[in-house]
C-alpha positions as CSV (number, residue, x, y, z in Angstrom):
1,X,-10.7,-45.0,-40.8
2,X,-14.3,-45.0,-41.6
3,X,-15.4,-44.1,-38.4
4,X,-13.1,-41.1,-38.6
5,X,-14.6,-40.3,-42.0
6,X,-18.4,-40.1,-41.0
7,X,-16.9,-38.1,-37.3
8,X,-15.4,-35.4,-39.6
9,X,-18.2,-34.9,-42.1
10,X,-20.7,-34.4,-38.4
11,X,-18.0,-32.2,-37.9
12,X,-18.0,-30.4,-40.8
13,X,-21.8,-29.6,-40.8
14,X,-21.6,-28.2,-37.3
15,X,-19.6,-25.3,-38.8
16,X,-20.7,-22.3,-40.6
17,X,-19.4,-22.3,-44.3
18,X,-18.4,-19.3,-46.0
19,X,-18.9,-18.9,-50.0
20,X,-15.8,-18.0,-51.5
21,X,-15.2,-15.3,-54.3
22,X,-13.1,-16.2,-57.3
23,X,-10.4,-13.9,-57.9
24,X,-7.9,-12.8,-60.5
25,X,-4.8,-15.0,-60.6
26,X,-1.2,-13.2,-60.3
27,X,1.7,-14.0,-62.3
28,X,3.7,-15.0,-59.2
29,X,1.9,-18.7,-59.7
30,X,2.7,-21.6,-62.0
31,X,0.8,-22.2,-64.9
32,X,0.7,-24.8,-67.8
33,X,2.5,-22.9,-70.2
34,X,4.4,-19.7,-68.3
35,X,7.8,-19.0,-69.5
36,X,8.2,-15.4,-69.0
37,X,6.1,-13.0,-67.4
38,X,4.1,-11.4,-70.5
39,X,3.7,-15.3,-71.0
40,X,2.6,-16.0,-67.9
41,X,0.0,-12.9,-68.4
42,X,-1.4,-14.1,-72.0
43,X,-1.2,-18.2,-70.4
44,X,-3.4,-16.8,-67.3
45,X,-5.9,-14.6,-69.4
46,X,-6.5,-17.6,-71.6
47,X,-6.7,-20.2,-69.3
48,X,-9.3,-17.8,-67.0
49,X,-11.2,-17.9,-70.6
50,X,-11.3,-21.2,-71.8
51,X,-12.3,-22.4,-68.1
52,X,-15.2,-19.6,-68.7
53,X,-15.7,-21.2,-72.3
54,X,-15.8,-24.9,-70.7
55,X,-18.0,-23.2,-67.7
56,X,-20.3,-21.9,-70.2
57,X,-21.0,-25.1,-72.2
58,X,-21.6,-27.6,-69.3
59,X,-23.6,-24.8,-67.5
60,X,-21.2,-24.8,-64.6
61,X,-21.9,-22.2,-61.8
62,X,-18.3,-21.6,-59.3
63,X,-20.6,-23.0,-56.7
64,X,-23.3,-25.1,-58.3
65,X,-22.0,-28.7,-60.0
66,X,-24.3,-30.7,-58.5
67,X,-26.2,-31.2,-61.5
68,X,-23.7,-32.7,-63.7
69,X,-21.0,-34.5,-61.6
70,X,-19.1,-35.5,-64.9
71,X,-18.8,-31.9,-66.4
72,X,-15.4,-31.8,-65.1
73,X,-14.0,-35.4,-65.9
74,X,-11.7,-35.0,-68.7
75,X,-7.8,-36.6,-68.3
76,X,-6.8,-38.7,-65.7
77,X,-3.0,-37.7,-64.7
78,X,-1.2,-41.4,-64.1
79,X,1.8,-42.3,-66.0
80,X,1.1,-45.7,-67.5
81,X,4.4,-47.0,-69.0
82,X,4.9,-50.2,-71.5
83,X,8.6,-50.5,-70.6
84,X,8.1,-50.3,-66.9
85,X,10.4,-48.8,-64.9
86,X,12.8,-48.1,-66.9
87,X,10.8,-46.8,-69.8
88,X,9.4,-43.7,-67.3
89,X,12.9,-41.5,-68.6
90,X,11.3,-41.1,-72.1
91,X,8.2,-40.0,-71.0
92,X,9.6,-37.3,-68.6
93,X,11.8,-36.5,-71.7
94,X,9.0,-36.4,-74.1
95,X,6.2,-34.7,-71.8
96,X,4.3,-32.3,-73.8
97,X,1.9,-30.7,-71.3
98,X,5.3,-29.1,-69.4
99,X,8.2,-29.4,-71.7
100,X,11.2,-29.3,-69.6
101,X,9.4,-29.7,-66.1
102,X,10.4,-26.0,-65.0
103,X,7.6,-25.2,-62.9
104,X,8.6,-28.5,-60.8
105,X,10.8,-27.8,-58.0
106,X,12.9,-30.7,-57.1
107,X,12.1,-31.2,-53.5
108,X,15.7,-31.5,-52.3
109,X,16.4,-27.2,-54.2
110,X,12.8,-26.1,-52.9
111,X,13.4,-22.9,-50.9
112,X,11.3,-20.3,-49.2
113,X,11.9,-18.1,-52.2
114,X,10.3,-20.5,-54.2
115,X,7.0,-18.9,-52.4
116,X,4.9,-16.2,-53.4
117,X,6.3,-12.9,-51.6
118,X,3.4,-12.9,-49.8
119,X,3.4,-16.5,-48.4
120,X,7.3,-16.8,-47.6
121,X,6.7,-17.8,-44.1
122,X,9.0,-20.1,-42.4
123,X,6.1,-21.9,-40.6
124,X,4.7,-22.7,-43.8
125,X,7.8,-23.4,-45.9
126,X,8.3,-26.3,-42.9
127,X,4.6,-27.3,-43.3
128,X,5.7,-28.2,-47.3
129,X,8.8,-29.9,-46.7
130,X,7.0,-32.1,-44.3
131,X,4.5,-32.6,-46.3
132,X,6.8,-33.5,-48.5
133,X,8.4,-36.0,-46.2
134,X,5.3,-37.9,-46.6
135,X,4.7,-38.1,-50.5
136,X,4.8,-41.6,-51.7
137,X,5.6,-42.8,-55.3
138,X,2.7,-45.7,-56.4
139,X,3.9,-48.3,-58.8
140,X,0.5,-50.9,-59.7
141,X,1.3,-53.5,-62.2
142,X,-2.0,-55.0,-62.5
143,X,-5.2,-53.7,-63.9
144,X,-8.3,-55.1,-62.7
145,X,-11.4,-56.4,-64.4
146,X,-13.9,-54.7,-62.1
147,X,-12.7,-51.4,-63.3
148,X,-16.4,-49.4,-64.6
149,X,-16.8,-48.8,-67.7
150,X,-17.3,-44.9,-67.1
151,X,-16.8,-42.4,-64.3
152,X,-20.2,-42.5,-62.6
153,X,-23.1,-40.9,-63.9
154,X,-21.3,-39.9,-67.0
155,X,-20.2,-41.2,-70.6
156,X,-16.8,-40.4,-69.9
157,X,-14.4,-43.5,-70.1
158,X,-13.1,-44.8,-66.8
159,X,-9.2,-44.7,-66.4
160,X,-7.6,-48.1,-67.8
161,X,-11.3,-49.7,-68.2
162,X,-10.1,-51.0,-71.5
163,X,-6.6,-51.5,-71.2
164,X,-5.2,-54.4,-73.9
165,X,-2.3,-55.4,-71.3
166,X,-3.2,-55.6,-67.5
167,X,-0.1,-55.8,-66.6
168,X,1.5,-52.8,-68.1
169,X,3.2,-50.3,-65.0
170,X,1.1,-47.7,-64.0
171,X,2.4,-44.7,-61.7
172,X,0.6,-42.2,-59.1
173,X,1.5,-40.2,-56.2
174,X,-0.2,-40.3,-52.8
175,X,0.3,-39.1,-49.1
176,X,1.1,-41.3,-45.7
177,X,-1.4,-39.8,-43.5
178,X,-1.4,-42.3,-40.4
179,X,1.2,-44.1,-38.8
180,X,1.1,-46.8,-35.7
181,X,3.3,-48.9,-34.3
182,X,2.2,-52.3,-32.7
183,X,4.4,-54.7,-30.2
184,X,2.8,-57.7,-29.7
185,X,-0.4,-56.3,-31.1
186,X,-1.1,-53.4,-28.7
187,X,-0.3,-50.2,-29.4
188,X,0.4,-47.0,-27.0
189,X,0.0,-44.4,-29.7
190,X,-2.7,-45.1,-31.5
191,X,-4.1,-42.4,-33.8
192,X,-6.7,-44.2,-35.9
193,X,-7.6,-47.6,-36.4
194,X,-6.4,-51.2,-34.8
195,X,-4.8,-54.2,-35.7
196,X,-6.1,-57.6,-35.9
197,X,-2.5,-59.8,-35.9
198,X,-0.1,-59.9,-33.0
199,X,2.7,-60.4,-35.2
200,X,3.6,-58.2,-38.2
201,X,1.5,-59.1,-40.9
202,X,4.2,-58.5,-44.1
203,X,4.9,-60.8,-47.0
204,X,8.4,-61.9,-45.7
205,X,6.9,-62.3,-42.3
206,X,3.9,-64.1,-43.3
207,X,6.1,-67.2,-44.5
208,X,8.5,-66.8,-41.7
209,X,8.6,-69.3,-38.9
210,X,9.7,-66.6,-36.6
211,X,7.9,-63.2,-37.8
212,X,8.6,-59.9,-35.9
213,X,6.6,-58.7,-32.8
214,X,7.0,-55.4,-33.8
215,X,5.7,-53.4,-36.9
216,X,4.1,-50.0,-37.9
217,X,0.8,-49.6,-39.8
218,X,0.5,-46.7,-42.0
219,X,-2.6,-45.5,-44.4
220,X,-1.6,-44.1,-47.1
221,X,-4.5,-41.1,-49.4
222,X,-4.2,-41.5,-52.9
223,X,-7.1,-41.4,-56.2
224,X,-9.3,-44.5,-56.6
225,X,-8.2,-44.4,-60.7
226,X,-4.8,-45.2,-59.4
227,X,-5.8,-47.9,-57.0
228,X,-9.3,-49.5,-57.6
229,X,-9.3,-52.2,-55.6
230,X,-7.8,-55.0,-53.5
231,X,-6.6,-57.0,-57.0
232,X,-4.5,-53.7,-58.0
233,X,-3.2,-52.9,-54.3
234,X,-1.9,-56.6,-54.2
235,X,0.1,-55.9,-57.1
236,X,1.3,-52.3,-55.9
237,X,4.4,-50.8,-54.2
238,X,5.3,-47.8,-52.5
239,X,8.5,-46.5,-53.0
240,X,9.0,-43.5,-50.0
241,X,11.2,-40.9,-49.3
242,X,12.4,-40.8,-53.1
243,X,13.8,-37.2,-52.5
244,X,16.5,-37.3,-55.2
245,X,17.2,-39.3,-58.3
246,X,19.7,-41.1,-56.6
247,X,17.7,-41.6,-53.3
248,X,18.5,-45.4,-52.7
249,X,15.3,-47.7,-53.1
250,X,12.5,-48.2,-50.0
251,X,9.9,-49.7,-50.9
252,X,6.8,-51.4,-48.9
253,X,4.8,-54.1,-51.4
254,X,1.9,-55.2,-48.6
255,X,-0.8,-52.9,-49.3
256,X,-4.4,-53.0,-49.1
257,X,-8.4,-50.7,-49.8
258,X,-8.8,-49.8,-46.1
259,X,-11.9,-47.7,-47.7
260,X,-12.6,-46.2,-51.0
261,X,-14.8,-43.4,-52.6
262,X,-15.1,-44.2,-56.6
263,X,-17.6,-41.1,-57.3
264,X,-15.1,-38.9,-55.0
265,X,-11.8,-40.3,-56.1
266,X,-10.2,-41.1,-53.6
267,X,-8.8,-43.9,-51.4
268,X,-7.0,-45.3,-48.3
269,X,-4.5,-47.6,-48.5
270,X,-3.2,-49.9,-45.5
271,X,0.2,-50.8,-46.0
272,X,2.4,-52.3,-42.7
273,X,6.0,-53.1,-42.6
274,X,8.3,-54.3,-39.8
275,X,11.4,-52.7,-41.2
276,X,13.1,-50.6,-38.2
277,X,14.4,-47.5,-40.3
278,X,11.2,-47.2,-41.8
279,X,9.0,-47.5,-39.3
280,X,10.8,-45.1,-37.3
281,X,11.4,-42.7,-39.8
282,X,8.0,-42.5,-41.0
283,X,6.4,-42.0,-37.4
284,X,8.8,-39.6,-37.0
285,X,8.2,-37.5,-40.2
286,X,4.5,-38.5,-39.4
287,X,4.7,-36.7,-35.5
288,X,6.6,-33.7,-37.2
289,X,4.2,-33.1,-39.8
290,X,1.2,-32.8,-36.8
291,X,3.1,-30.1,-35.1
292,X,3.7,-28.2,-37.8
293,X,0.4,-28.6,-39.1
294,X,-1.4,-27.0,-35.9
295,X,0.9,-24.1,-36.4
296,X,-0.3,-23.3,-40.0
297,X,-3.9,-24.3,-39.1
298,X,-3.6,-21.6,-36.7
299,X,-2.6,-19.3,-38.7
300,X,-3.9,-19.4,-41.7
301,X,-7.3,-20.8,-41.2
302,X,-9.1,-17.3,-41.9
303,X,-6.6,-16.1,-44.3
304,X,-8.2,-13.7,-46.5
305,X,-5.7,-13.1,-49.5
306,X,-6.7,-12.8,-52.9
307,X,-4.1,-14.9,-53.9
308,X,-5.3,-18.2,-52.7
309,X,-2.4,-20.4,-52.3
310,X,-2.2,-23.8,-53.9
311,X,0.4,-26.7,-53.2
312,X,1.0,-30.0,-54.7
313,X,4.1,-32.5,-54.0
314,X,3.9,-34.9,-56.2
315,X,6.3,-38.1,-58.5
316,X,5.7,-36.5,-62.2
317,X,6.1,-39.8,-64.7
318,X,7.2,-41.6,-62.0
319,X,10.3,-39.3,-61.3
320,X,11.7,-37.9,-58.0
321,X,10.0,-35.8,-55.7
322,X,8.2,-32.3,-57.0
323,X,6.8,-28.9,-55.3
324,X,4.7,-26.9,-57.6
325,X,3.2,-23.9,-56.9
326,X,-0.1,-22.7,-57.8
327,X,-3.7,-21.0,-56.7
328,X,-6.9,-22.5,-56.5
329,X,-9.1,-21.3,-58.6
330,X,-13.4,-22.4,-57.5
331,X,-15.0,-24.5,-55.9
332,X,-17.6,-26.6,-57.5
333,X,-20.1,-28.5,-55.6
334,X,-20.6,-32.1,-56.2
335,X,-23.9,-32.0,-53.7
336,X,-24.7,-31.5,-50.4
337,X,-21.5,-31.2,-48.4
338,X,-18.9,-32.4,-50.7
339,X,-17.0,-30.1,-53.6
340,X,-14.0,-30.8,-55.9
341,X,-11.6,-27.9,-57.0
342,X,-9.9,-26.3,-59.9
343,X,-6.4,-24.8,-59.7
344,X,-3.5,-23.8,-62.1
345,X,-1.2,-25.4,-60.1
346,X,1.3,-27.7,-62.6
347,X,1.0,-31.2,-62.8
348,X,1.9,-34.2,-65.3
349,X,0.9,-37.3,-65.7
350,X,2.5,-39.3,-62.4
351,X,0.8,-36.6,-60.6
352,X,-3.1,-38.5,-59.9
353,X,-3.5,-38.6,-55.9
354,X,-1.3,-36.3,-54.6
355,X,-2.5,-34.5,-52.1
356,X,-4.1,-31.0,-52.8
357,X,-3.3,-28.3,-50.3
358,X,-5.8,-25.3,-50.7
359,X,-4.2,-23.2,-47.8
360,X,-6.8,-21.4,-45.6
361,X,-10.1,-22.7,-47.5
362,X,-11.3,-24.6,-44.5
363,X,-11.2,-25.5,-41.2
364,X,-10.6,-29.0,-41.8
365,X,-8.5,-28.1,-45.1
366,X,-9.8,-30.5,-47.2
367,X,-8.1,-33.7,-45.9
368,X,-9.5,-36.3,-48.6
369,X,-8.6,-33.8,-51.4
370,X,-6.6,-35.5,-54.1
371,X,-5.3,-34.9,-57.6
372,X,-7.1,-36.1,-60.2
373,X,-6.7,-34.5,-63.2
374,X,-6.3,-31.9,-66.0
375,X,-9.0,-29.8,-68.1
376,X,-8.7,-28.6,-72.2
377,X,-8.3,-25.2,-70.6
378,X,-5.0,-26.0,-69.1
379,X,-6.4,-25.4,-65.6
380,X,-6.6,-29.1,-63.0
381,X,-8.5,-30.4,-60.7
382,X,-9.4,-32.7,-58.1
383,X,-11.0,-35.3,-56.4
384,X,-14.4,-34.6,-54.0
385,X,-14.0,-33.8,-51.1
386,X,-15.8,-33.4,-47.6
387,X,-16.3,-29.4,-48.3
388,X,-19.5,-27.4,-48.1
């Protein structure tokens, strides 16, 4: 994974960058607030001014951010939740950022029309649902201690840094990305990474006299705030392919930091499991997604629209699976070679380290890009990622 990581950025600087123009939003996109078209008019007009407002007090260029990395930090977007589980109903009930969640599109009624008029391809609406397909719910029920105090080279407060009860259930969202499957510890399609066991590795296999000979090895991208380290990942599960309310219960509870960027926000998890029908199913969904991907890289890799599509799927306080719809707004540089983004795309707490999908910014579409947050303005943003 790491060695993947330094390969892209070499990558990345080989190609030519271009500077992107920020553009009026249209009212076809999701916003905070929209309820009706004049609404989503005034919402748009005032969210495009109090990001120039915020822009103008921190001294923030579209462009230039490298000067103050913390101008942007201001809510973190994971559900924490006293009651656990169960208590996550009252907080979808009582959200007050999107009352009544109608800008989410349950993933199971998403629909091409769902798209902009101008994006309802089929190619793409395929590249979503299989994106889709590999959104993961995070539950962590352990804060740790090594948690900063601040984000870095800020005064801002660090995500749970001071939490009174470690133990309280926090949620996130995150993305499989990577998915191998090992028989006796060798593998015949490998896409990144090895394996250093030649049985599976799991908790019910670990104390089995007899564990299997066959597993699957997946990484999974989510934010750093939602997993800091190994401590939290030992106490956090993934619950996949949570399409519906009703979706019966997978989970996978051996997870692990394969690598971690604290300033960036954003992680990879290593999670394994020896379980048939998910194993197969995610390598499946995994090979699918590829396919598909290469078709929309294709297509839209120099797309030129003024309307700059933005997707996030995402588990909303810890709820079933959500597509909202949205464009990106800038680009802000974090330093050399490495930017975050703003978008109006909705998102609730539940939301932190989903993946972000800025359709046709770059070549390499910024594959670290997470979720990690929400402005005063009412516009998000995310993590850093490897972006000129």
């Amino acid at each position: 994974m790491r060695m993947l990581k330094h390969k892209r950025k070499r990558q990345i600087k080989e190609r030519s960058s271009k500077k992107q123009k920020t553009e009026n939003s249209s009212s076809e996109f999701c916003l905070p607030t929209e309820t009706s078209e004049e609404s989503n008019k005034d919402s748009l007009e005032k969210a495009q001014s109090d990001y120039n407002i915020t822009n103008n007090h921190y001294n923030i260029q579209s462009d230039d951010l490298d000067h103050d990395e913390g101008a942007l930090i201001v809510d973190h977007e994971t559900q924490e939740s006293e009651g656990g589980e169960a208590g996550l109903k009252k907080y979808l009930a009582s959200c007050e950022k999107n009352p009544g969640h109608k800008q989410f599109i349950p993933i199971d009624k998403f629909k091409l029309k769902h798209l902009p008029e101008s994006y309802q391809d089929n190619d793409l609406y395929e590249y979503i649902k299989a994106l889709a397909d590999l959104t993961v719910k995070l539950n962590v029920k352990m804060t740790s201690l090594d948690r900063p105090k601040f984000w870095s080279k800020t005064t801002h407060p660090y995500p749970f840094s001071k939490m009174s009860d470690r133990r309280n259930l926090r949620t996130g969202s995150g993305r499989v990305r990577y998915v191998n499957k090992f028989k006796d510890g060798v593998t015949h399609n490998l896409i990144i990474g090895s394996s250093d066991f030649s049985k599976c590795w799991c908790r019910k296999c670990q104390v089995s006299d007899s564990p299997s000979n066959v597993w699957w090895e997946f990484y999974v991208f989510t934010a750093t705030h939602v997993v800091f380290d190994d401590i939290e990942a030992s106490h956090a599960t993934l619950r996949l392919f949570y399409d519906r309310d009703d979706s019966p219960v997978v989970s996978v509870n051996n997870v692990s930091i394969d690598y971690r960027d604290i300033d960036g926000d954003w992680c990879v998890l290593k999670c394994v499991t020896c379980d048939k029908y998910i194993g197969n199913k995610l390598m499946g969904m995994w090979r699918h997604n590829r396919n598909v991907w290469m078709k929309i890289f294709n297509k839209y890799r120099n797309y030129t629209s003024k309307n700059k599509l933005n997707i996030i799927v995402s588990h909303p306080h810890g709820s079933s699976k959500q597509v909202s719809v949205g464009q990106w707004k800038d680009k802000h540089k974090m330093g050399e070679d490495r930017s975050k983004f703003t978008y109006t795309t909705c998102t609730c707490p539940g939301s932190s380290g989903a993946h972000v999908l800025c359709l046709g910014y770059s070549d390499w579409w910024l594959y670290d890009l997470v979720h990690t947050g929400s402005l005063k303005s009412g516009l998000n943003y995310s993590g850093v990622g490897d972006v000129y």
